[in-house]
Steps between C-alpha positions, in 0.01 A plus 500: 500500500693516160805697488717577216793730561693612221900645546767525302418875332692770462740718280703351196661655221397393148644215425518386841330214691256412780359214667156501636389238775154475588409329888198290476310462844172346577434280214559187396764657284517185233176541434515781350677654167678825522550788319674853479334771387623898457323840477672810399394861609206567286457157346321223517549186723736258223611098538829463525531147573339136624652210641238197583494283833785292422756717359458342174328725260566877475354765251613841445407838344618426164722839540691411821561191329869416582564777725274362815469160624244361776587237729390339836581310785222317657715382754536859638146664354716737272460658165737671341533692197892586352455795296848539294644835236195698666375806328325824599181368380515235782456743716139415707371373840590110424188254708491174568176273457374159586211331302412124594543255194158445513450781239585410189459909377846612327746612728544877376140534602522701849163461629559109493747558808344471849809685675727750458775634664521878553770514238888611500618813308757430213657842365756451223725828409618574183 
């Protein structure tokens, strides 16, 4: 059974920074790309950011550009996502996904991810 458990959330000033972390169980975890995705209270589901298999690609929303990067650690299973000068508008419920590199579908497309973690609140106060 596939388990991805997201931490790291919490309460940050604007301006402030976070670190996600994402635990990747029951998979073979290099097969698989990973990506961050957010959802604020009232909106839609929105990427965030992709990292493939072997650490060595990335893509980001081209808005968080600079602010948040993605990494990995396939020694561990991790994901992480180091979200920098945070703003109230990052506030949302911040998941984790996994989609195997089989699928060549762009990475802000959610429905392409087989798993999903139940997601980590991020609340940034002005």
């Amino acid at each position: 059974q596939v388990h991805l458990v997201e931490s790291g959330g919490g309460l940050v000033q604007a301006g402030g920074s976070l670190r996600l972390s994402c635990a990747a169980s029951g998979l073979t975890f290099t097969s698989y790309h990973m990506g961050w995705f957010r959802q604020a209270l009232g909106k839609s589901r929105e990427f965030v950011a992709a990292v493939t298999w072997s650490g060595s690609n990335t893509e980001y929303a081209e808005s968080l550009k600079g602010r948040f990067t993605i990494s990995r650690d396939n020694a561990k299973n991790t994901v992480s996502l180091q979200m920098n000068n945070l703003k109230p508008e990052d506030t949302a419920v911040y998941y984790c996904a996994a989609r195997h590199y089989s699928d060549y579908s762009d990475f802000e497309e959610g429905e392409s991810y087989q798993y999903w973690g139940q997601g980590t609140q991020v609340t940034v106060s002005s």
